[in-house]
Each structure stands twice: as C-alpha cells, then as structure tokens.
C-alpha positions as CSV (number, residue, x, y, z in Angstrom):
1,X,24.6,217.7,358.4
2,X,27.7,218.3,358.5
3,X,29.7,221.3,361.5
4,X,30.5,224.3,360.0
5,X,33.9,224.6,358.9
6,X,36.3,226.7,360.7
7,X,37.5,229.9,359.3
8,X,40.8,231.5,358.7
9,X,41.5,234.8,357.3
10,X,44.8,235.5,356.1
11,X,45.8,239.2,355.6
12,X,49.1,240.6,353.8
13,X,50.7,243.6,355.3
14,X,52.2,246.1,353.7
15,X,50.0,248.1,351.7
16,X,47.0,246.0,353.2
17,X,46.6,246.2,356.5
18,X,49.0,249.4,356.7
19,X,49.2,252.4,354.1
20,X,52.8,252.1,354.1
21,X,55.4,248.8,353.2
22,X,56.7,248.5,356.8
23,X,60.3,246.6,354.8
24,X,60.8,249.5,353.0
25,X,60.2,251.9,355.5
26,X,62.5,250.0,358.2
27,X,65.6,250.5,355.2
28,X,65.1,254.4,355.6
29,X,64.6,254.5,359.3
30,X,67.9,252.7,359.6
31,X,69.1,255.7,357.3
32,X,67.9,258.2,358.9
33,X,69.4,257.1,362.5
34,X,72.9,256.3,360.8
35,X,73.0,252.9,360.3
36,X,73.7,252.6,356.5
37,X,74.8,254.4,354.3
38,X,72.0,256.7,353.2
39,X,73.0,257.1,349.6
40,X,74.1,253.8,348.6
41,X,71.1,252.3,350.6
42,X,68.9,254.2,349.3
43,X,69.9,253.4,345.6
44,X,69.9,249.9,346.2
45,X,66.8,250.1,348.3
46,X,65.1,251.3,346.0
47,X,66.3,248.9,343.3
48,X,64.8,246.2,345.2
49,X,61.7,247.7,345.8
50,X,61.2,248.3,341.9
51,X,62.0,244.8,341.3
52,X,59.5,243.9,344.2
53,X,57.0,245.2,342.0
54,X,57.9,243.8,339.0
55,X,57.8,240.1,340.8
56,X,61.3,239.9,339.9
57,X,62.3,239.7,343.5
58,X,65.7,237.7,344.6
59,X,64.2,237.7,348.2
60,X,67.8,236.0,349.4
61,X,69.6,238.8,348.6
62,X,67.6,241.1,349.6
63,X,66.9,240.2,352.8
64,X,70.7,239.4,353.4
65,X,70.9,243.4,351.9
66,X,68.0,244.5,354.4
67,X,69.5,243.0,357.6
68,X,73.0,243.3,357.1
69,X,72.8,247.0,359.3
70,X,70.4,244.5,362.7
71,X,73.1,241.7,361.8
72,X,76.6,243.7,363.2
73,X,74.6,245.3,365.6
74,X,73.2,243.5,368.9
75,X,70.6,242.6,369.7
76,X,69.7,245.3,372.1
77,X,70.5,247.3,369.8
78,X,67.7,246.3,367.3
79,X,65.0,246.1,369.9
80,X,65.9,249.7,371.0
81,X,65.7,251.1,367.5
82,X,62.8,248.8,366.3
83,X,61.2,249.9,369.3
84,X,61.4,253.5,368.0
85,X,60.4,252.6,364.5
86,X,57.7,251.3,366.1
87,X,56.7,255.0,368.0
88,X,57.8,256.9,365.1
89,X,57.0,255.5,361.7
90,X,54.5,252.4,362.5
91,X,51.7,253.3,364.8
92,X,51.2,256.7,363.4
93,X,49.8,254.9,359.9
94,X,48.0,251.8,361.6
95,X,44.5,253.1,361.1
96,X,41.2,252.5,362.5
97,X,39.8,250.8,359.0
98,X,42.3,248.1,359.3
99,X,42.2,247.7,363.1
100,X,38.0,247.4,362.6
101,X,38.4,244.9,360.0
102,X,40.8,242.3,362.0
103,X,38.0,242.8,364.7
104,X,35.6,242.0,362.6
105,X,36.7,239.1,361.5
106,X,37.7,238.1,365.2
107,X,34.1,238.5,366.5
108,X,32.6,236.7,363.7
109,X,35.1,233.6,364.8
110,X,37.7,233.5,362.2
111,X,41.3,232.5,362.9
112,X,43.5,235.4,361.7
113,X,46.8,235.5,360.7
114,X,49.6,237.6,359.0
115,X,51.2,236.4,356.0
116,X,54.1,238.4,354.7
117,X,57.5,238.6,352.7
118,X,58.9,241.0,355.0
119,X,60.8,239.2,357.6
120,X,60.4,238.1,361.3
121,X,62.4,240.8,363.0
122,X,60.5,244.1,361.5
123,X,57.1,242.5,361.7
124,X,56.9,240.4,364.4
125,X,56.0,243.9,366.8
126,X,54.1,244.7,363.8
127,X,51.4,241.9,364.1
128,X,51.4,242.5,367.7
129,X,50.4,246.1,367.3
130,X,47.8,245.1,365.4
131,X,46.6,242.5,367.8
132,X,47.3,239.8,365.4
133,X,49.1,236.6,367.3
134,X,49.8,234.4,364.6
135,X,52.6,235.1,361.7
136,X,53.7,233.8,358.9
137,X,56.8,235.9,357.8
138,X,60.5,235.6,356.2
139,X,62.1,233.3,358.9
140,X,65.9,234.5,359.6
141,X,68.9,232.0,359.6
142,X,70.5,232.3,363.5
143,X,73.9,231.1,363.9
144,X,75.0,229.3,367.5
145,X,74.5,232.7,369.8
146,X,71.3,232.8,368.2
147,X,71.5,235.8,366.3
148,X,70.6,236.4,362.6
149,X,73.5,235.3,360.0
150,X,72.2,237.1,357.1
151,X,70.0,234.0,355.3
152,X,67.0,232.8,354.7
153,X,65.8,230.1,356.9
154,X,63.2,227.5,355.6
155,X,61.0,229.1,352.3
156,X,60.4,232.5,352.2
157,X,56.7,233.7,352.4
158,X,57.0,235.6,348.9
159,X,54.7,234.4,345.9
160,X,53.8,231.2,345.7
161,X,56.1,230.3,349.4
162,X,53.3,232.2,350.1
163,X,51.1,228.8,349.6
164,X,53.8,226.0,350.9
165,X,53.7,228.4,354.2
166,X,50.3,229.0,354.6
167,X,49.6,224.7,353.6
168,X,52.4,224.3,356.5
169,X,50.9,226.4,359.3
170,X,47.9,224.5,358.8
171,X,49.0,221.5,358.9
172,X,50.4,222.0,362.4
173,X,46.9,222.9,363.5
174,X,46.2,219.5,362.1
175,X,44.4,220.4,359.2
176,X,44.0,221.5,355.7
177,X,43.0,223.3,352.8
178,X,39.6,221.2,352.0
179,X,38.7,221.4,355.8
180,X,39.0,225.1,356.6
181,X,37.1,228.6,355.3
182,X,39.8,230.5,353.8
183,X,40.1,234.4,353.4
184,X,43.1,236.3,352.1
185,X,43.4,240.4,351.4
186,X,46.5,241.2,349.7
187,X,47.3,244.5,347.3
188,X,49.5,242.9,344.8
189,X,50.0,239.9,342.0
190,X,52.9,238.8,343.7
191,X,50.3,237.3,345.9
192,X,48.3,235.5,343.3
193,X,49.4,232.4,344.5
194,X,47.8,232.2,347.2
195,X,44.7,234.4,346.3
196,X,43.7,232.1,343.9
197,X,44.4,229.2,346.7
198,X,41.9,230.7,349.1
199,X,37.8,230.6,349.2
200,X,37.8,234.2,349.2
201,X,39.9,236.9,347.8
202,X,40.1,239.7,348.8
203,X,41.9,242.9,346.7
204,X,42.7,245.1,349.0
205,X,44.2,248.9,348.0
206,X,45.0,246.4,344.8
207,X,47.8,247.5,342.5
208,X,47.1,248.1,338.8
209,X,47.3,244.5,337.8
210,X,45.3,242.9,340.3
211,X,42.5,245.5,340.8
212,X,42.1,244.3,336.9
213,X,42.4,241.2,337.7
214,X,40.2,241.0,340.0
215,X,37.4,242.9,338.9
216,X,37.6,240.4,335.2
217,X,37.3,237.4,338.2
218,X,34.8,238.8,340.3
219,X,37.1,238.8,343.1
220,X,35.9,241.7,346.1
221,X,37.7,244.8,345.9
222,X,38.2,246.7,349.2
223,X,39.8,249.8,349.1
224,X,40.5,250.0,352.8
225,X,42.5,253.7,353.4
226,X,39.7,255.4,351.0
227,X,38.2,258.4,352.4
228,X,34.5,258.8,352.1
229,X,33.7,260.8,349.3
C-alpha cells in the first residue's frame, strides 16, 4: 500500500475566514483617517467592489486604485496605520468559528494556507492574526528602494490566477496536484476555478450563485458566522 497523501487546505479570506472583505474595509479605514478622498474613494470604491462581484474585476487597476494612498506614503507610515486597522477594524470580526476551524485542520495534519485577491500589504498581518504562515496573495511591484510602484507583480491570485498560484506554491514544495489532498473554502464563483481544482470544496457563507451551485454538485456547504438557532 501506498503512504497517505499529504493534505493541504486552502482557505479564501474575505467573507470566509472573516465576516467582513478585509480590501474593502482597508479603502474606508484609509478614509476615515484622511488619506483619500472620502467621496471620490468611496464612489469608486464602491464601483470596484460591485464589479468584484459581478467577476468583472480589472484587478490591475484596482489594486494600482487601492494602494495609490500606502504608495506616497512611507513605509512607516503604512505599518503604523495598518497596525491600527489591525486593532480597530480586523481583530474585532476574527471569530472563534474560523479560528476553530484552521485548528482543526492543523491538528488533523493538514498544510494550511491563505489564498486571496486582496494583496500582500493588507493581509500579510492578516494571516498572521489568524495563525496562518503561508500566503498566497496579490504580489506588489517594488521599485529600486523597495517600496510598492503601484502594479501588479507576477499573476494576481483572482479567479482562475487563483489555480496557476496555488499549482506554483506547490510546486516549490516539490509537488503537485495528483500527489497532495486538497481542501478549499471560498464564499464566491469568482473562486470556481480553483474549487472545482481541489478534492474538496468547500462553500463557505457562499454567495447566491455558488451556494446554488453547490448544493446542484453536492459540494459541502458551511455557513461558518451562523448563529445557532
């Protein structure tokens, strides 16, 4: 007989693993402590964020759009005000469900992971909040100081980059698809891609289209944030 393969469990974050979408939430924190605009962010913030939804998503400009108001600033500056984002918007909504389910799959010997659109800078303190080492997020461009120029760098984790990430991060650990146990929980189609990639799916607080989707497949459903009735 054969070992037992090795499992890895891949979890989206916003709207999975926290109640909130941590991207959209960093564009009004920056608001609210005066670093944009808070009209004309908002309105295009929230363009975005409908087109997010849709899967109509240009993720290159919207993440030059999202960290335009880190990019002028220093980077002292960012990890000051991330680390207040952190104290006042993050760790309040990172719940006990979602910290008891990484565990869970921790004890039980999985390899777990992050996978996420949102980029490096607001989740990297994320993940480690939520005890998770390894991330897979929107990697930032960084000109010769080595700060952020405004781009993309490598493919974005969105959709199916979602795949050609995940396929990458395993191949550095010097393996594959066909030789691991895969687990993903994501809430929305934009992450069918992958879903449909992994042994197990996972519909987690599932938008309308995928909680459809995945009861007609067969797929789990976990509604992680619902209160016991």
């Amino acid at each position: 007989m054969g070992s037992a393969k090795n499992k890895i469990t891949f979890f989206d974050l916003d709207h999975t693993l926290l109640p909130i979408d941590s991207d959209y939430a960093w564009g009004e924190f920056t608001q609210a402590i005066g670093w944009t605009d808070p009209v004309e962010f908002k309105r295009r913030n929230d363009a975005f964020f409908e087109h997010y939804k849709a899967g109509t998503l240009d993720v290159h400009d919207y993440v030059r759009f999202a960290v335009e108001a880190i990019r002028i600033r220093s980077e002292a500056e960012y990890r000051e005000a991330h680390a207040r984002f952190m104290r006042e918007v993050i760790r309040p909504v990172v719940l006990p469900a979602a910290l008891n389910l990484i565990r869970r799959h921790r004890a039980a010997g999985d390899t777990v992971a992050v996978i996420t659109a949102t980029n490096e800078l607001v989740t990297r303190p994320i993940a480690d909040a939520l005890e998770i080492e390894e991330l897979i997020a929107v990697e930032l461009e960084r000109d010769g100081a080595g700060w952020i120029t405004g781009e993309i760098s490598g493919v974005p984790s969105l959709g199916a980059g979602k795949v050609v990430r995940a396929t990458h991060w395993l191949a550095q650990r010097g393996t594959d698809w066909l030789d691991v146990e895969t687990t993903f929980y994501s809430d929305s189609m934009n992450d069918l891609p992958l879903l449909e990639q992994v042994d197990h799916p996972v519909a987690t607080n599932p938008d309308p289209r995928l909680r459809t989707l995945a009861l007609e497949r067969g797929w789990r459903v976990l509604d992680l944030f619902a209160k016991p009735q």
